[in-house]
C-alpha positions in Angstrom: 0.0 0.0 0.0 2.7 2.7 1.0 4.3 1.7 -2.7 0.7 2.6 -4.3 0.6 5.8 -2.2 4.0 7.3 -3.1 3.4 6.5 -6.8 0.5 8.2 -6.3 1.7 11.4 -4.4 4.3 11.4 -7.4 1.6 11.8 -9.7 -0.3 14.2 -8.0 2.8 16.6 -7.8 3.4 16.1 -11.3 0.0 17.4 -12.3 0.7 20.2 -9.3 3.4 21.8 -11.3 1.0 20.9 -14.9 -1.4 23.2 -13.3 0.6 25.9 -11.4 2.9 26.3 -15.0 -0.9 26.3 -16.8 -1.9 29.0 -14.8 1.4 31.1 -15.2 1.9 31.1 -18.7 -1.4 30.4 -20.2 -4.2 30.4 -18.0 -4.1 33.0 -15.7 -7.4 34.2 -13.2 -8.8 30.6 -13.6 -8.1 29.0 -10.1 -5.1 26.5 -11.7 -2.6 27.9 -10.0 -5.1 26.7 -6.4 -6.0 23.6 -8.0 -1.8 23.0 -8.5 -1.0 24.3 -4.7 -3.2 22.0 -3.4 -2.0 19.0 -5.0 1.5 19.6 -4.3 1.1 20.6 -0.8 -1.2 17.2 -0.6 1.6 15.1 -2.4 4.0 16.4 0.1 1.6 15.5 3.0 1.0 12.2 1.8 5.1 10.9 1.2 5.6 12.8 4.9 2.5 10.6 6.1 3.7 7.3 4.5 7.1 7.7 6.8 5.3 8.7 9.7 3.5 5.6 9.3 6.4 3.6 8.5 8.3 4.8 11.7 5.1 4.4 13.7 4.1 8.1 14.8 0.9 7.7 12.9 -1.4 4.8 13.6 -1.2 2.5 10.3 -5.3 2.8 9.6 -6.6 5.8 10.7 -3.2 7.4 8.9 -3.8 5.8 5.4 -7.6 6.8 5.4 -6.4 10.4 6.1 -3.4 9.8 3.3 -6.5 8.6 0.9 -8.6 11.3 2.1 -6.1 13.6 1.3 -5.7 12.3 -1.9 -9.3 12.0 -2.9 -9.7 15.2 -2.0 -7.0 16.8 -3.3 -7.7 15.5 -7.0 -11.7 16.7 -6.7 -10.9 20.0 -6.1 -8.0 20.4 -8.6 -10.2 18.6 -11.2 -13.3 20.1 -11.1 -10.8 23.6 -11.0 -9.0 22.5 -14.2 -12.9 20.7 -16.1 -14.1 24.5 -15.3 -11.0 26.0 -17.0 -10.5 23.6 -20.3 -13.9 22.3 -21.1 -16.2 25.0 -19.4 -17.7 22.2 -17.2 -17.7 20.8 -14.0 -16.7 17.2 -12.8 -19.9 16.9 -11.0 -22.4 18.9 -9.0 -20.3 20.4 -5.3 -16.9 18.2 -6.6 -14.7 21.3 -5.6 -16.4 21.7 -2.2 -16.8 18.3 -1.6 -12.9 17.6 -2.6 -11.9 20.3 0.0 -14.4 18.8 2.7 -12.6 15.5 2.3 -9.4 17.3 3.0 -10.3 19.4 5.9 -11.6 15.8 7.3 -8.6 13.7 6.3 -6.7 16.4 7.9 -8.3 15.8 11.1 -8.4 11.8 10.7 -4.1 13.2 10.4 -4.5 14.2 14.1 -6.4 11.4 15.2 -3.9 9.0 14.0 -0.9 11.0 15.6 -3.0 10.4 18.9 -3.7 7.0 18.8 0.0 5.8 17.4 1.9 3.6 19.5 5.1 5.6 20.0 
């Protein structure tokens, strides 16, 4: 699982810098450069979560449902952002706030897991 997740986080900081460079040089006022921030700052949050796993400082369930979470979320929001920028559309009814509402809630399954690890 923690191989899955890091390919994962890879991916989403490789689209981060697709959509932060999109915004710069081509798409400017349309929320891309957001939509990027967010899943680099996610991508980053989920490698530092697989080695806090790893090294026990984060309990191994609740801290891969908040590294899910956090990727889940992180790929609604900066979808729906870039579907409303290049095809005028969005993923789905609420995808952008539900994307950030799985974050702000795998962010606090993050502190639940720091409380109940084993360390």
């Amino acid at each position: 699982m923690a191989s899955a997740m890091l390919i994962f986080a890879g991916l989403m900081g490789a689209a981060g810098i697709v959509l932060a460079a999109a915004s710069a040089h081509g798409a400017p006022g349309t929320g891309l450069d957001s939509a990027g921030y967010l899943l680099l700052l996610h991508a980053v949050a989920v490698v530092g979560g697989v080695s806090l796993i790893h090294q026990s400082m984060l309990s191994r369930v609740a801290g891969l449902i908040a590294l899910c979470g956090f990727a889940v979320g992180a790929v609604l929001f900066a979808g729906d952002v870039a579907a409303r920028a290049y095809i005028g559309s969005r993923l789905f009814p609420m995808a952008a706030p539900t994307g950030g509402t799985i974050m702000i809630a795998s962010w606090l399954v993050f502190s639940v897991a720091a409380m109940l690890a084993r360390v």
